[in-house]
C-alpha positions in Angstrom: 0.0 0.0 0.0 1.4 3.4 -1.0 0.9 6.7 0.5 -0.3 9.3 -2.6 0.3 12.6 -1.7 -1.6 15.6 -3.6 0.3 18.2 -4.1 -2.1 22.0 -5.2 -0.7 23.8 -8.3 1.5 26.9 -7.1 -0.6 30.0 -7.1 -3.9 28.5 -6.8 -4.1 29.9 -3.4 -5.5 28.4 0.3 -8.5 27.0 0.8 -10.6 29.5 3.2 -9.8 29.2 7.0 -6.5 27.7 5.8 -3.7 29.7 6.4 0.4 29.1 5.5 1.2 28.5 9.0 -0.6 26.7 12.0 -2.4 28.4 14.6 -3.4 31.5 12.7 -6.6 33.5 13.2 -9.6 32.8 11.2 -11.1 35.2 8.5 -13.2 37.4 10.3 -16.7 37.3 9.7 -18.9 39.4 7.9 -22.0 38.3 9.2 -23.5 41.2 11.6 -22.5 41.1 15.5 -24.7 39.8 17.4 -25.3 39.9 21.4 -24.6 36.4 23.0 -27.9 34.5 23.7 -27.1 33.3 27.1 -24.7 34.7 30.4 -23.4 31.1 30.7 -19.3 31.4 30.5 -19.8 35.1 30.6 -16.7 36.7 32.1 -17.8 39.4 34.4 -15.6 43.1 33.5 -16.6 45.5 35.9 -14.9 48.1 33.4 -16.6 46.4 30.3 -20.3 47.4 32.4 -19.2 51.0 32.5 -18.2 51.2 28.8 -21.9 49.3 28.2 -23.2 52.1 30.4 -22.3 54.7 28.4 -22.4 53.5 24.8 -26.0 52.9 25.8 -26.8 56.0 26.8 -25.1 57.9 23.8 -26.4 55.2 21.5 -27.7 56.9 17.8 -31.2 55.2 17.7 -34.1 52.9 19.7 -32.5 49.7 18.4 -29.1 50.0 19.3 -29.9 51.2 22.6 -31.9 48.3 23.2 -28.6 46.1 21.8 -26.3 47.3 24.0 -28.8 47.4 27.2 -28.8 43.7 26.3 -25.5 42.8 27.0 -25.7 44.9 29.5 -28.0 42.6 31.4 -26.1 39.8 30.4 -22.6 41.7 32.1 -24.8 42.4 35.5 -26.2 38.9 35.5 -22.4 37.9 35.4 -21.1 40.5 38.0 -23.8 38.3 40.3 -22.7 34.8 39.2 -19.0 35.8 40.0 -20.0 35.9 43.8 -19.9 38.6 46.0 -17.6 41.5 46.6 -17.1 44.8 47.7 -15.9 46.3 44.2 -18.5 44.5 42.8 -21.0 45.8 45.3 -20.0 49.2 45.4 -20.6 49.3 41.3 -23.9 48.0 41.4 -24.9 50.9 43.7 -23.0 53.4 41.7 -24.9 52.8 38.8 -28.3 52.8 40.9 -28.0 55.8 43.2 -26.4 57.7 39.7 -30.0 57.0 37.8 -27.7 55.5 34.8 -29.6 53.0 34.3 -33.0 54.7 34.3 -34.9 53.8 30.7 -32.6 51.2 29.4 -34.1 48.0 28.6 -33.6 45.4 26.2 -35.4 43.7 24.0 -37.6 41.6 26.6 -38.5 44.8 28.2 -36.1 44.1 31.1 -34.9 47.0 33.1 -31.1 47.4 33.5 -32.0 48.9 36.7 -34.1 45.7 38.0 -31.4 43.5 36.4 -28.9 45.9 38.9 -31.0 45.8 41.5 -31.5 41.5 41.1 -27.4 41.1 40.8 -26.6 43.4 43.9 -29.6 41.0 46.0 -27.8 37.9 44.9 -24.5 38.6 46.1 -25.9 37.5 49.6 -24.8 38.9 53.2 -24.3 41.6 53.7 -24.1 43.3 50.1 -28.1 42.7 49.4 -28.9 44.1 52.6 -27.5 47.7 50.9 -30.2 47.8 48.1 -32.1 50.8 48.2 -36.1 50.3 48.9 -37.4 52.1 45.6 -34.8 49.9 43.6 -36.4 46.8 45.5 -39.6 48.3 44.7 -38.9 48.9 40.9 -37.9 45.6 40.8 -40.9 43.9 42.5 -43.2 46.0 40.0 -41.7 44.6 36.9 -41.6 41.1 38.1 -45.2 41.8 39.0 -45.9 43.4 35.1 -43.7 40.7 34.1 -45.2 37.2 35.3 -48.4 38.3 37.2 -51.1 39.4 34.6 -53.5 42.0 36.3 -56.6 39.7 36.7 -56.6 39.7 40.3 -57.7 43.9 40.4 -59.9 42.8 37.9 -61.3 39.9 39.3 -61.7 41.8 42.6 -63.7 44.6 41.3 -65.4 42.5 39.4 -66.4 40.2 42.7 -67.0 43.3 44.8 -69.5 44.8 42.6 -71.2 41.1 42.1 -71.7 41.2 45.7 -73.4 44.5 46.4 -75.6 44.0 43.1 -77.0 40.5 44.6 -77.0 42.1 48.0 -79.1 44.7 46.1 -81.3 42.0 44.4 -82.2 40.8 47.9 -84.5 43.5 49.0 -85.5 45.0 45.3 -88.9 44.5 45.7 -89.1 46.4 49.5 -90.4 49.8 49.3 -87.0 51.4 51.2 -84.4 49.2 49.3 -82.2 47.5 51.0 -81.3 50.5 54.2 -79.9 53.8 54.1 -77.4 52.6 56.5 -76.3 49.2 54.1 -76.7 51.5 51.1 -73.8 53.6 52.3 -71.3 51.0 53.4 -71.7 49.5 50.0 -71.3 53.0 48.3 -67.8 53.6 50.5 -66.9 50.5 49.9 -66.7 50.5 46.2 -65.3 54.6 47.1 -62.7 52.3 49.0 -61.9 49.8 45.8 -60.7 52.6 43.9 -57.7 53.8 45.8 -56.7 50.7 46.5 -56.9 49.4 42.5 -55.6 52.6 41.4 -53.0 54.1 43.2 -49.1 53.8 43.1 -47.8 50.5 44.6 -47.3 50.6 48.1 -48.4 54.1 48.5 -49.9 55.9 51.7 -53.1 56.3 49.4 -53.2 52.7 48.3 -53.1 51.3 52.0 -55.7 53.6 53.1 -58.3 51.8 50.0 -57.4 48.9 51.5 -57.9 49.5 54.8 -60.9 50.9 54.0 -62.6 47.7 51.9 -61.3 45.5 54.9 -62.9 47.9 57.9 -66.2 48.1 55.5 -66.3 44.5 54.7 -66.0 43.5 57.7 -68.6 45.7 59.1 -71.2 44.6 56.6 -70.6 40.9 57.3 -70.9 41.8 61.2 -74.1 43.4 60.6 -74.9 40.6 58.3 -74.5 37.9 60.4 -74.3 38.5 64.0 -76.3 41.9 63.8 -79.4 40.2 62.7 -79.5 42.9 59.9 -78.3 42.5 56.2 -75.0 42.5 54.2 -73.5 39.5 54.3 -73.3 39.0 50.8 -71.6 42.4 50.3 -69.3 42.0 53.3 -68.2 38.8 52.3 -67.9 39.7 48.5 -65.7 42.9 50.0 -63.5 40.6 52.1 -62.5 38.5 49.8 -62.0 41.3 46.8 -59.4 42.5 49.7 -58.1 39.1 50.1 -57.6 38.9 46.2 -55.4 42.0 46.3 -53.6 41.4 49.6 -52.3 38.1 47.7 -48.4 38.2 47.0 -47.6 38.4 43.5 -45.1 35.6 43.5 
């Protein structure tokens, strides 16, 4: 058995990714850059997150900004994997407390501030316990926007109102209704529903409407069943629209 060897005409050139010596680089591509699809293996470069920071901010146009805030996510999901530190630690709340961050997002709608906020609570004791309460709070409200669809307001106005129009049905053929006093419970307690469905998270004006619905509801189911007069159907439809809404999102 012999061994042919075939030899290429001088001149004709390489084949491409051949080279004339080992170990050289590849052509580059030409295909456009593209972000990488996944953290995993991603080497975490503190000074990589500010240059991210700042190309994002002076990006030219919507999609590039939404590129670069991309891999942005993808460098503060690595800062987090790498374990905690102070340098790491002290970045993180940097680019909070500066308001850098404020309007990037990439192309999943995900906030580089939340994706901050997440890597700074995941570098454990005591780093997390330095996270601002408005950045926890931003956070919480686009995990909430995120992976809680808003059926429960919905379903608790919706259950509230049920409860006062059967309450309502009860006593529709009596000359006086069903009470002046069980008429105005029900109309503060609907007054109640719309603070507490409407106003800012966590708010001073949200906890009042909820305070409110759960005061009222109670009240109506008192009078409904130990009070020997009526509202048990619109206390109880109240207390659980409060329940509904006092559920945590996760």
């Amino acid at each position: 058995m012999t061994d042919t060897t075939h030899t290429r005409p001088p001149g004709s050139g390489s084949r491409p990714g051949e080279s004339g010596e080992e170990g050289s680089a590849e052509l580059p591509s030409l295909a456009p850059w593209e972000a990488p699809a996944s953290p995993a293996g991603l080497e975490a470069d503190p000074e990589r997150v500010l240059a991210l920071v700042q190309d994002a901010r002076m990006a030219a146009s919507d999609a590039a900004r939404i590129q670069v805030a991309g891999v942005l996510n993808q460098q503060l999901d690595a800062l987090a994997a790498g374990g905690g530190s102070r340098e790491v630690a002290d970045l993180l709340e940097q680019l909070l407390e500066s308001g850098q961050l404020a309007g990037l997002e990439d192309t999943g709608g995900r906030a580089c501030r939340a994706a901050a906020t997440e890597a700074l609570t995941r570098l454990g004791f005591p780093y997390a316990l330095e996270v601002r309460p408005e950045d926890l709070a931003f956070l919480r409200g686009q995990e909430g926007a995120s992976k809680d669809f808003p059926w429960r307001p919905t379903a608790a106005g919706a259950l509230l109102v049920a409860g006062i129009a059967a309450q309502w049905g009860l006593h529709i053929e009596e000359v006086d209704g069903p009470g002046p006093p069980l008429v105005l419970l029900m109309g503060l307690s609907l007054l109640s529903l719309v603070p507490a469905l409407l106003g800012p998270e966590r708010s001073a004006s949200q906890r009042a409407g909820l305070l409110g619905l759960l005061v009222l509801s109670l009240l109506q189911l008192y009078l409904g069943v130990f009070g020997g007069y009526y509202g048990a159907l619109s206390g109880g439809a109240g207390l659980l629209a409060w329940l509904l809404l006092m559920l945590p999102r996760r």
